[in-house]
MARZA-410267 format. One record per residue (C-alpha): residue in one letter; x, y, z. Coordinates in steps of 0.1 Angstrom, whole numbers, plus 2048, in hexadecimal, padded with zeros to 3 digits. Example, Ala and Ser with C-alpha at 12.3 -4.5 7.8 and 13.67 -1.06 7.14 Angstrom:
a87B7D384E/s8897F5847/
***
This chain:
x7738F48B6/x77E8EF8DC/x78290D8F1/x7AC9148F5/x7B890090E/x7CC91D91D/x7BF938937/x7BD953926/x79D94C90D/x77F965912/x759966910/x7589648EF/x76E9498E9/x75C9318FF/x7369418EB/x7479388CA/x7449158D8/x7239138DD/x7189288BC/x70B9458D3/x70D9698CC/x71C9888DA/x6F99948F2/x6FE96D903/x70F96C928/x723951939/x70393F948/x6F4939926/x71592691B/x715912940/x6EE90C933/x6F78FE90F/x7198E891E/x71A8C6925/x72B8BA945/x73D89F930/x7518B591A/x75F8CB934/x7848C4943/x7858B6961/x79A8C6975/x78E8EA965/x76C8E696F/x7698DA999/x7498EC99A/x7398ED977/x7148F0986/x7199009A6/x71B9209B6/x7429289A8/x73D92397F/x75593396F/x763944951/x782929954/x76E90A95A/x76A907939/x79090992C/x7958ED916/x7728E7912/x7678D68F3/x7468CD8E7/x7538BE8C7/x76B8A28D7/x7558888D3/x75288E8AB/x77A8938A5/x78988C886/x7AA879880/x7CA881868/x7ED870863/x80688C86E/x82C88B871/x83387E894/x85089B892/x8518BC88D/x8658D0870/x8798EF86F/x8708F4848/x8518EC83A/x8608D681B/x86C8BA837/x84D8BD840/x8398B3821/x85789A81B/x85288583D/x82F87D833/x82A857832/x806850836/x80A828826/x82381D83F/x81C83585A/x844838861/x84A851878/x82285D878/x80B863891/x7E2864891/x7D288489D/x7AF8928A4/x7A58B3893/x7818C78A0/x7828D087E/x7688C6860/x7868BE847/x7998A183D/x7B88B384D/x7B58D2862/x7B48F785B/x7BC91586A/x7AB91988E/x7A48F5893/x7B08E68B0/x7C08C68AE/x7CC8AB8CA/x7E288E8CE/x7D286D8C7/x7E28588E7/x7CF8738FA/x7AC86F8F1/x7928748F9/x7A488D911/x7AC8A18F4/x7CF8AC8FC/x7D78C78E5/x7F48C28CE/x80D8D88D5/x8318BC8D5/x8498DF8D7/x8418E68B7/x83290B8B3/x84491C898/x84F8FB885/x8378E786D/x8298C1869/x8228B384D/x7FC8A384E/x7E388983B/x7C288B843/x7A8872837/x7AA878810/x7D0878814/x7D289A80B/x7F68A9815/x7FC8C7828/x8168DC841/x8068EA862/x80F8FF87D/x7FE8FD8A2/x8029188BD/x80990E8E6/x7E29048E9/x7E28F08CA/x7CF9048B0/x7DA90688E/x7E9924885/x7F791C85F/x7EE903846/x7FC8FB822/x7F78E080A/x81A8CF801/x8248D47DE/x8268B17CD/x7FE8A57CD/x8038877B4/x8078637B7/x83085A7B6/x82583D7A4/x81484B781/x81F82B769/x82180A775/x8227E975E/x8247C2760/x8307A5747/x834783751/x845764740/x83B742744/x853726754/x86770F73F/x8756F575B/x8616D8761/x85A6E1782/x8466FF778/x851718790/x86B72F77D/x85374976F/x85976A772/x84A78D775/x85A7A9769/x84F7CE778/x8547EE763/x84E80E776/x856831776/x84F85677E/x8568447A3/x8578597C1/x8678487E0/x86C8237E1/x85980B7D8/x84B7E97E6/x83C7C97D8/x8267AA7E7/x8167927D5/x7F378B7DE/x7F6796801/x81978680A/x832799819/x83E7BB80C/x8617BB7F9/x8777DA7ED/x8877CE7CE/x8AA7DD7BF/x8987FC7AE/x8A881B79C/x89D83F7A3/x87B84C78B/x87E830776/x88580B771/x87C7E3773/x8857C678B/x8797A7782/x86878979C/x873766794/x86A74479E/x84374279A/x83172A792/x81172A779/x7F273B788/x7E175B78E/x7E47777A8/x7E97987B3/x8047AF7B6/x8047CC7CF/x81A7EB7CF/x8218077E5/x83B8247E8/x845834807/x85E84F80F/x85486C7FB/x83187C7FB/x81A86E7F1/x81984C7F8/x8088367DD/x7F88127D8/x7F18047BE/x7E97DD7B2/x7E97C8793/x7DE7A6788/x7F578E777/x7F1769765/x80D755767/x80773C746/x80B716748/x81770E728/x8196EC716/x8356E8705/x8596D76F7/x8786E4705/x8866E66EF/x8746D96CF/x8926D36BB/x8AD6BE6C9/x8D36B86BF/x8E069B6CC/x9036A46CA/x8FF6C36E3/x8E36B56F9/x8CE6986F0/x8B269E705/x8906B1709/x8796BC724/x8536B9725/x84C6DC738/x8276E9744/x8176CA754/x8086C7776/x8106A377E/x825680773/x82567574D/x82A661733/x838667713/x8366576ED/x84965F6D2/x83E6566B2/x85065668C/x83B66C670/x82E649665/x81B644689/x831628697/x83962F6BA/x8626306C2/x86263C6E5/x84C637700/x859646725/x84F652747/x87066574A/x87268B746/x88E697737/x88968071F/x8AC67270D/x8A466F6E4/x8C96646E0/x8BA6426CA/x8A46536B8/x8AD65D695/x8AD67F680/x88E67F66E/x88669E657/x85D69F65F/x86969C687/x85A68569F/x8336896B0/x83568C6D5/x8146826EA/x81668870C/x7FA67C725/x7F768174C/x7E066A767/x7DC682783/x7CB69577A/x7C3684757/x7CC69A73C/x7D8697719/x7F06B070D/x7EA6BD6E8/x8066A96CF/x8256BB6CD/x8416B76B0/x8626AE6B7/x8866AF69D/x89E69F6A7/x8C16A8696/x8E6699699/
***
């Protein structure tokens, strides 16, 4: 870690940079430095006649190999607010730092420094000795620190909640019944939810839906038939958590509905094809009775007939014939 960036440091500080031991003097640390990693305006003279204990305040050997972490932009009076402001999916309110640490997050006696800064490597310091930020380092593992005037950590402890706020998460979809094909629906079922959760489907634009607290469902409407991707994330409580599922929405082939009384509505609906129509009706003998291009299609004429009525529906573009479907047709 750096030298402290105060001026007050000793010998020994500035050796414990270089990995040198008690029997080494000031000239062997000059002779292991490197004139990049010294501070400016600390070090006028680093080869000449005038080196210096205090030319190498600041200095830091490891700035080139810094590590960053997601920390709270703001600084806590208790250590639960802390833990609570972490939001490393959305980055609300965060900030990126650099640790000369070898964690994911940094430890006690690590030095660590504002990320706008770099690479001058100011130390972070942001008025907040004696109150705590919440941090979430590189395997989003959550923790509280401390950092004294020269920005070394003096306390570090790992928040309390460590699981995912999103432990049970489940999808069911229903296929549309309009001919137009796009009133499908997915229905969401989650629970043990920490926070509040948001939705996109395959990469669109992120959506908070009307959600309950722990537990509950919302439901999407209006799709169409087709496959995809649904992405979820939850922010506002630590920690934050994606997570994604696939989903088919059907095209189905079918009557709607299949059995028609004329005296409340005397029409069907062909639902589940991709393109313009036509139609035959035909009695149980074979003989064709209705022939259209229409959908709805009105069956007002045609009469109640107990073994109901085949129903062959073809399409041109793109050519397809639709399995037979049956038809009753009641008064």
């Amino acid at each position: 870690m750096a030298v402290p960036d105060t001026n007050t440091f000793n010998l020994q500080d500035v050796t414990n940079e270089f990995g040198l031991g008690p029997g080494d003097s000031l000239q062997d640390c000059f002779n292991d430095s490197d004139a990049g990693d010294f501070i400016s305006s600390f070090n006028p003279n680093a080869w000449g006649f005038n080196n210096n204990l205090l030319n190498f305040r600041g200095y830091d050997g490891a700035s080139s190999s810094l590590t960053s972490f997601v920390y709270t932009a703001s600084n806590y009076t208790f250590e639960g607010s802390a833990c609570g402001a972490i939001d490393p999916i959305l980055l609300t309110g965060m900030a990126i730092g650099l640790h000369n640490g070898n964690s994911a997050n940094p430890v006690v006696g690590d030095q660590v420094y504002e990320y706008t800064t770099f690479p001058n490597t100011q130390p972070l310091t942001g008025g907040g000795q004696g109150k705590y930020w919440g941090s979430a380092g590189g395997d989003y593992t959550a923790q509280t620190f401390k950092a004294n005037s020269s920005g070394v950590v003096t306390y570090v402890s790992p928040c309390a909640y460590t699981g995912c706020g999103l432990l049970s998460l489940t999808v069911a979809t229903t296929y549309p019944t309009n001919i137009a094909g796009d009133n499908g629906t997915l229905k969401v079922d989650y629970d043990y939810l920490q926070g509040t959760l948001q939705y996109n489907l395959n990469g669109g634009s992120w959506i908070t839906p009307t959600q309950t607290v722990n537990s509950g469902s919302f439901t999407i409407t209006g799709l169409s038939p087709g496959s995809g991707i649904i992405y979820f994330r939850t922010f506002g409580a630590w920690p934050g958590c994606t997570r994604q599922l696939n989903y088919t929405i059907e095209d189905i082939f079918f009557l709607n509905p299949a059995t028609v009384y004329k005296s409340v509505d005397p029409s069907f609906s062909v639902i589940g094809t991709t393109g313009a129509i036509s139609t035959r009706i035909a009695s149980n003998n074979g003989s064709t009775v209705l022939t259209t291009t229409a959908n709805p299609i009105n069956v007002n004429n045609l009469a109640v007939q107990a073994l109901g009525y085949s129903v062959y529906v073809t399409q041109a573009n793109p050519s397809v014939t639709y399995p037979v479907k049956t038809l009753f047709v009641f008064n």
